[in-house]
N, C-alpha and C positions, 0 to 999 in steps of 0.2 A: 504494500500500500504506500502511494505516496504519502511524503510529508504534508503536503495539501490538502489533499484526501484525508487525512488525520487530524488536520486544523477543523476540517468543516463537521468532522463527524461529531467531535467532543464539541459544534457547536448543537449543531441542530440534532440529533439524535436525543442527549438529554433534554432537549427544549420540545420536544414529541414526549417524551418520558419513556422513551427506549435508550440505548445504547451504552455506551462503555465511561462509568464518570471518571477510569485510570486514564485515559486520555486527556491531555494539554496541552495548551502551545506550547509554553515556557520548557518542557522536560526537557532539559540537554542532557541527564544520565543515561539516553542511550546512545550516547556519542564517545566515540574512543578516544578519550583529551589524551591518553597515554599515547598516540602513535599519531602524530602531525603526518598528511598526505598533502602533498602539494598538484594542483592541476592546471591548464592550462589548455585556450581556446578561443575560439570565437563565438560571441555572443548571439545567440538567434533568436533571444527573447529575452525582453526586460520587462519587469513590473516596480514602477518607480514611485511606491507608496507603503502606509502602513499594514501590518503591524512590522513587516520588515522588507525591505529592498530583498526585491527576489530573480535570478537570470536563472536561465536557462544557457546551459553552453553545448558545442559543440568539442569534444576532446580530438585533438589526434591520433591516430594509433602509433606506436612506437613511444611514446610519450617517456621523456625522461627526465631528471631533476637537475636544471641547469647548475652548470659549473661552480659557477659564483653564487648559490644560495647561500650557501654559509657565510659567505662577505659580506650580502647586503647588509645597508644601513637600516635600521629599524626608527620609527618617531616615538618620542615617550608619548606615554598613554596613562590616565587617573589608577588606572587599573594595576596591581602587579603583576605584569606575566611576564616571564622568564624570555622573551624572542630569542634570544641565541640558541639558548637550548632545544625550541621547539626546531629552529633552521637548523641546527645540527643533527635532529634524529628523523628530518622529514623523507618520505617515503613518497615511490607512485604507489596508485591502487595496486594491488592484484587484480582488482577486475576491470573488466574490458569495456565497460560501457561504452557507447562514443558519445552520449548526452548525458551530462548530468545537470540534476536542479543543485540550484547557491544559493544558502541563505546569507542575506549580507545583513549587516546592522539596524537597527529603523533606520525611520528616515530622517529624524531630528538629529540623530548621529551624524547619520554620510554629512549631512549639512555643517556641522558643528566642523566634520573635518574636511568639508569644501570640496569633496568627492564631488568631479562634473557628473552629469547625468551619463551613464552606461547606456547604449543604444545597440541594438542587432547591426554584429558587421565586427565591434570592437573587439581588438581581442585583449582578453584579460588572463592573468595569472593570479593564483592566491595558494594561503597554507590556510587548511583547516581542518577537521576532522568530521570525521562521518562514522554512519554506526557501526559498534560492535562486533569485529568479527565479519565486517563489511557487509552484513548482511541485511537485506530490503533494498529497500531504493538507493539508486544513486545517486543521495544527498550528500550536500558536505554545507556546515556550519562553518563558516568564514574566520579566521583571526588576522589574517596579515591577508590585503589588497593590494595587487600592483596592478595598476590602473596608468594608463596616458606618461609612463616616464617617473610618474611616483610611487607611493607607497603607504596605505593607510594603516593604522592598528584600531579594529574595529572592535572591543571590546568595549571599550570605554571611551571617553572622550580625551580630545587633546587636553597633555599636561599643561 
C-alpha cells in the first residue's frame, strides 16, 4: 500500500467508523533511520502543498552513490542530526524500483529554507530512508535535498 493510500485511509475509514485507528501520518517508526539510502532522478511529478511536499521520481537503473557524498557540505539545521555520519553509511536500495514517491518536509519548511518550487523534468538527489527491510512501497522520507546546485537539511528549520 502506498504511503498515500495510508494517509487517506487512517482519514476517512475511521470517519465511516470502519478501519484501522494504528494508522497515521506522522508514524516514521517504520522507517529505517539506521540505514540512510540515497536516490536520484528526475522529477515527473510534484505536489507543492501540505501536509508535506511530495514528488514522485523517476530513478535510473545502475544507480550509484556518487563519489563525493561523503564530502559534501551539509547547512546547520535547529535539529540534531548527525549529517556526516548518515553520508558516511549511505546506501543505494537493493530494490529496483524505477519510481519512487519522496516525502519532503511541509511546506512552511521548504519555504523557511527557500527551496525553489521542484517541477516535473528536475532532476533531484536526496539521502533518506524508507521502510524497514525495504519492504512496501517505494517511499523514502527525505533528510538531506540537493536541489538546483544546493542542499537542504529538511528536518528542521535553518539554524
Amino acid at each position: 500500500m502506498k504511503r498515500r493510500d495510508v494517509l487517506k485511509s487512517s482519514v476517512l475509514l475511521p470517519a465511516l467508523g470502519i478501519g484501522q485507528p494504528g494508522l497515521a501520518h506522522h508514524g516514521w517508526s517504520s522507517f529505517d533511520q539506521d540505514r540512510p539510502i540515497y536516490l536520484e532522478g528526475k522529477v515527473v511529478k510534484s505536489v507543492w502543498q501540505n501536509p508535506h511536499v511530495e514528488l514522485d521520481i523517476d530513478v535510473p537503473s545502475g544507480l550509484k552513490l556518487p563519489a563525493d557524498l561523503v564530502r559534501r557540505t551539509l547547512p546547520a539545521q535547529t535539529a540534531p542530526v548527525d549529517g556526516r555520519a548518515l553520508l558516511s553509511r549511505a546506501v543505494v536500495p537493493k530494490r529496483q524500483d524505477k519510481r519512487w514517491e519522496i516525502e519532503l518536509a511541509p511546506l512552511s519548511r521548504m519555504l523557511a529554507w527557500n527551496v525553489a518550487e521542484i517541477k516535473p523534468g528536475d532532476m533531484v538527489a536526496m539521502l533518506g530512508f524508507t521502510f524497514t527491510g525495504e519492504k512496501g512501497a517505494a517511499v523514502m522520507r527525505v533528510e538531506y535535498l540537493f536541489s538546483a546546485g544546493k542542499v537542504y537539511a529538511l528536518r528542521s528549520s535553518p539554524a
